[in-house]
N, C-alpha and C positions, 0 to 999 in steps of 0.2 A: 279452653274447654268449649265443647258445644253443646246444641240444649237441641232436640228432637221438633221440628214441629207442630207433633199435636203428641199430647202423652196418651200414654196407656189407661183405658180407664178400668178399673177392678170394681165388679157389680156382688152385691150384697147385703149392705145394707138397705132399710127400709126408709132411714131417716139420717141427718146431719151426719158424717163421720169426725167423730169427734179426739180420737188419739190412735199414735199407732206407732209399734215397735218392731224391732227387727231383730232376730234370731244370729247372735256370736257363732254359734259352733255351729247352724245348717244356714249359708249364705243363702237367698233368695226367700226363705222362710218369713213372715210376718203377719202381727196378729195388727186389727183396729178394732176399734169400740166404735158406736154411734150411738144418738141419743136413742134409737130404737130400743137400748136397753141389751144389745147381742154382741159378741165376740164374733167376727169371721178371720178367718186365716186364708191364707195364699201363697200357696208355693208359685214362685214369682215363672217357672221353670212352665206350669202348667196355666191353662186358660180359664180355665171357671176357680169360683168358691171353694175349698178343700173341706171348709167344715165350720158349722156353726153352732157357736152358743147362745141359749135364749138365756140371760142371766137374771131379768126381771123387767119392771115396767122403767126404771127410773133413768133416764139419761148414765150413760158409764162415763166417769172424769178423768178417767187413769188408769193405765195397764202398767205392769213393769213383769218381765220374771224373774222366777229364781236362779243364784246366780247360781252355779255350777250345775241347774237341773232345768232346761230349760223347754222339759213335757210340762212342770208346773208355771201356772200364769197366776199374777194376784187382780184384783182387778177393783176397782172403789166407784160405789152405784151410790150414793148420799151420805151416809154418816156410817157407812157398813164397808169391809173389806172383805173379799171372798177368794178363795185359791181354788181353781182348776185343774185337773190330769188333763191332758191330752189324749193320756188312752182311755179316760174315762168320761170323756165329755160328751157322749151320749147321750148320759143319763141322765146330763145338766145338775149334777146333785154336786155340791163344792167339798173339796176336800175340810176345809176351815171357814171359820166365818169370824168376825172381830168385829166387836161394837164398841168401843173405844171414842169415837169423835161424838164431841156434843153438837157442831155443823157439819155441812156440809162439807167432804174429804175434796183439797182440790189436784194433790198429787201424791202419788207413793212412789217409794225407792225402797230397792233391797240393797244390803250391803253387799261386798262382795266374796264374804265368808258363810253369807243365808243362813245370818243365824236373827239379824234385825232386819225390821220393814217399820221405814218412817212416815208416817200420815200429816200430811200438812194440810188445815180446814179455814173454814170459813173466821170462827171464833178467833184465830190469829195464834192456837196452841199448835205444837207437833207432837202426837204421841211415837213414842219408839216401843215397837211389840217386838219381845221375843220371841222367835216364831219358832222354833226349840222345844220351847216350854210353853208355848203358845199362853202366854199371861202377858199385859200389859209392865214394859219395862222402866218407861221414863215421861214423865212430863212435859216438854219444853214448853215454858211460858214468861211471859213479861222480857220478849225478845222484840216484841211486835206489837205493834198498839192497833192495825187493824187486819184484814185478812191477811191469812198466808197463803200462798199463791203456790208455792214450788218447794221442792226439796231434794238435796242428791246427797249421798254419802262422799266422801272424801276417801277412796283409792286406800292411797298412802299416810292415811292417819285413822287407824284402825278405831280409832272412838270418839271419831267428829264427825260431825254435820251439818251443811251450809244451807239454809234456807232464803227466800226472798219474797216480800210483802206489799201488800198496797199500801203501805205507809211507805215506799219509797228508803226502804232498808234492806239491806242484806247480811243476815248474822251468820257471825260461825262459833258453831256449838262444840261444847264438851258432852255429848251426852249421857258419859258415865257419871258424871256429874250435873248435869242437867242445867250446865248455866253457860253466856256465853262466852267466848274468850275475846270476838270481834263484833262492831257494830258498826257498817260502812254504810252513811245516808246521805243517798243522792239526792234529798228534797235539800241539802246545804248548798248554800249559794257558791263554794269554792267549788263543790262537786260538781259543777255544772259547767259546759265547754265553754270559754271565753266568745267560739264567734256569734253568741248572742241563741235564742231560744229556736229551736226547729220549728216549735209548733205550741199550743199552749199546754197541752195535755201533761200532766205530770208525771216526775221519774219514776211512777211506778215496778214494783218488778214482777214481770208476767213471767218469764221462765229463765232456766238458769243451767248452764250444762257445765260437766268437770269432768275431765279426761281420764279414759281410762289407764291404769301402768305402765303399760305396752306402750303407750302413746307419748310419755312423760319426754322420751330423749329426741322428740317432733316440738313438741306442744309449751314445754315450761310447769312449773306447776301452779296452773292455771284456773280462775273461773271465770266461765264466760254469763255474761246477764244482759237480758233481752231486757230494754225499757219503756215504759209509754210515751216516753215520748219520741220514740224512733230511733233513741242510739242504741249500741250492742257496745258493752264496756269489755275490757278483760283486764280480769284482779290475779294478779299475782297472790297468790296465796300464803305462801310463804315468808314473800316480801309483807305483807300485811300483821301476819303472827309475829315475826320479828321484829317489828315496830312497839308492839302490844310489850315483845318481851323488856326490848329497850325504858319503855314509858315509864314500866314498874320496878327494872334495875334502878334506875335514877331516882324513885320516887323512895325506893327503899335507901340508897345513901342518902338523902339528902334528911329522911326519918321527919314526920308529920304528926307527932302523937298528940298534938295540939287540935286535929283539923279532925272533925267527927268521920264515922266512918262514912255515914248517908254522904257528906259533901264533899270526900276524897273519891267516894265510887261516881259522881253526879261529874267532878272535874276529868275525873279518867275517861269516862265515856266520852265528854265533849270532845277532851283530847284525841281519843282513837278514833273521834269520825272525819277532824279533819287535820288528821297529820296520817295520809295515808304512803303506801311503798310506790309499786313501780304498776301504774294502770293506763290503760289504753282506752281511747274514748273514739269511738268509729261512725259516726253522725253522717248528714247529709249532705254536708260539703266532702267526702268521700265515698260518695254516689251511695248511700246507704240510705236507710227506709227514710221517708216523708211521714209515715203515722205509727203508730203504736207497734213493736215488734213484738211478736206473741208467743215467735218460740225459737230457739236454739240448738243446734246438734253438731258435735264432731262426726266427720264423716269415717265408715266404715271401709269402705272402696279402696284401694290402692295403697297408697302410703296411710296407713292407720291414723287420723289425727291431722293431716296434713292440711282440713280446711273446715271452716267454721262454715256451716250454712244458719240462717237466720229466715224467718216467715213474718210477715206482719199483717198488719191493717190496712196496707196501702198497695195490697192484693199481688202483693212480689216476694219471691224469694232468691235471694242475696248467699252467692258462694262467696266467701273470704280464705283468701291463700294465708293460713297460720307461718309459714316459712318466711312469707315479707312483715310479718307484726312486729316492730322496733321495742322489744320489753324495755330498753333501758330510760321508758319514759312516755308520759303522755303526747306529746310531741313530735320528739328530737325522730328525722326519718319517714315519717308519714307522708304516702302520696296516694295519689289516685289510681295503684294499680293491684291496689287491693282487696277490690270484687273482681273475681276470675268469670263468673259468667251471673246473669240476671234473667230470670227468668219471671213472665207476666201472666198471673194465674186469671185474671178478672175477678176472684174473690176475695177474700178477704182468707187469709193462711191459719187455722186449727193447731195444725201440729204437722212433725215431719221428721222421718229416720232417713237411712241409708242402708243401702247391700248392696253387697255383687254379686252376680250369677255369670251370665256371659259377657254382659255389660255393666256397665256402674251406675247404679239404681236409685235417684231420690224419689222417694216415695213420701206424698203429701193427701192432707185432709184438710181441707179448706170448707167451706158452710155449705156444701152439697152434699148428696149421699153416696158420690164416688171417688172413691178414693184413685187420687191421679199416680201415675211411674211414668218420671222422665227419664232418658238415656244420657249419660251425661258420659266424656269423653276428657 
């Protein structure tokens, strides 16, 4: 792979650009937020701004759209979600509005049936709205003991959902039931790479990406999580719910009616945090971040899925070829030639998608108000 020179730079916003997504079914299409408080879009195809949204005064934390319609955008300005037309964005008037978060909203996800949008806040809740019936659907709480950071729906398990927090955990949800099934914490000393600490900053988890279907016979059934302290993990998924199933097959032959419930669910968890399946731990002795990784994306471009890019603190963004990731282990197979290409922003990495138009497009927001497009090959 090669990286361009000097990227492209896309003018628009006023202030910080602060997230940005990218349009499945019109390749070159992409929406960003910035703290300016606006939507701009950019058909990557043409040279200027396509169209802006004034959506309010408040910093926007989070765009995603809707899946199967993707004129509608949702978009989370402080404790409020808001949905926009495309053909109606003129008038700046939101199709829906949700007040659901008691803090600050720090990401949303739509399912991939658009029928739920999961809100992950400041408070450490996730509410799940049905956007349907436009009423609040589900609670998610006491997963997370401080902020929740991030949130993605789970593809191929139509009523889960995977979150990730600053307490250095990453849960996976029932959210028809609203409790969780996994709870994998990297603040545990086993979870943590033997060749000693990167940096002091803790395992936080700032963002978190999961493949989409199409991607599954590339990818594995994967999640990937961005850390603070610089690593990028990948959780098999699967292999982890299986673990979960096994714990409680065993627990149930082996019959505990003696052991209260509080201190059979208090041993289950310790146990499923660190008896975990088949995870990959991708740090700085494998030319990967030196400070805090901030964000995550499977790429859109070419082979669907075929590479991990990552954005950090330590003002780089990191392709990782998914085809060399050794699943059958934290370990066993890991070398050094699995960043494909490294690119040096001088900032400090926001957020960051993928398209193609004529070229293969990563498209990044870093602590300026221009949003960058490199050419990637």
């Amino acid at each position: 792979m090669a990286e361009e020179a000097e990227p492209r730079r896309l003018r628009g916003h006023k202030a910080t650009a602060t997230c940005c997504i990218a349009s499945r079914d019109r390749p070159g299409l992409i929406a960003t937020s910035g703290e300016d408080g606006c939507i701009c879009w950019f058909d990557l195809r043409c040279k200027d701004v396509q169209l802006v949204i004034d959506v309010g005064i408040e910093p926007i934390t989070s765009l995603c759209f809707k899946s199967g319609n993707e004129d509608v955008v949702y978009v989370s300005s402080g404790k409020e979600v808001k949905s926009f037309d495309l053909h109606m964005a003129t008038s700046w008037k939101p199709l829906e509005s949700y007040n659901y978060n008691k803090e600050e909203i720090n990401q949303i996800a739509c399912n991939s049936k658009s029928s739920f949008l999961a809100c992950a806040d400041d408070s450490a809740d996730v509410k799940i709205i049905d956007i349907r019936q436009h009423c609040l659907y589900k609670t998610l709480r006491a997963g997370h003991s401080n902020i929740c950071s991030s949130v993605q729906f789970i593809p191929w398990r139509p009523w889960e959902v995977i979150t990730g927090g600053l307490d250095s955990k990453l849960v996976m949800w029932d959210f028809s039931k609203g409790r969780p099934n996994k709870i994998v914490d990297f603040g545990l000393p086993d979870m943590n790479n033997n060749n000693g600490g990167q940096c002091y900053n803790p395992a936080f988890v700032h963002a978190i990406a999961v493949p989409d279907v199409d991607m599954l016979n590339r990818t594995d059934e994967i999640c990937v999580v961005a850390r603070g302290d610089g690593a990028i993990d990948v959780i098999n998924i699967e292999s982890e719910l299986n673990t979960v199933r096994s714990i409680k097959s065993t627990k149930a032959r082996k019959g505990s009616k003696s052991i209260s419930k509080d201190n059979t669910r208090a041993a289950e968890n310790e146990n499923l945090d660190q008896n975990g399946g088949k995870r990959l731990h991708l740090d700085y002795s494998l030319d990967g971040h030196t400070a805090a990784a901030a964000c995550v994306a499977f790429s859109l471009f070419g082979e669907r899925g075929k590479y991990v890019i990552s954005g950090g603190n330590d003002k780089s963004v990191k392709v990782w070829d998914c085809s060399k990731f050794p699943y059958a282990g934290q370990t066993t197979g890991i070398n050094n030639d699995l960043v494909r290409m490294n690119i040096n922003l001088g900032r400090k990495v926001n957020w960051l998608c993928t398209t193609p138009t004529d070229s293969e497009n990563l498209v990044v927001c870093d602590t300026s108000r221009f949003v960058k497009v490199y050419s990637v090959s």
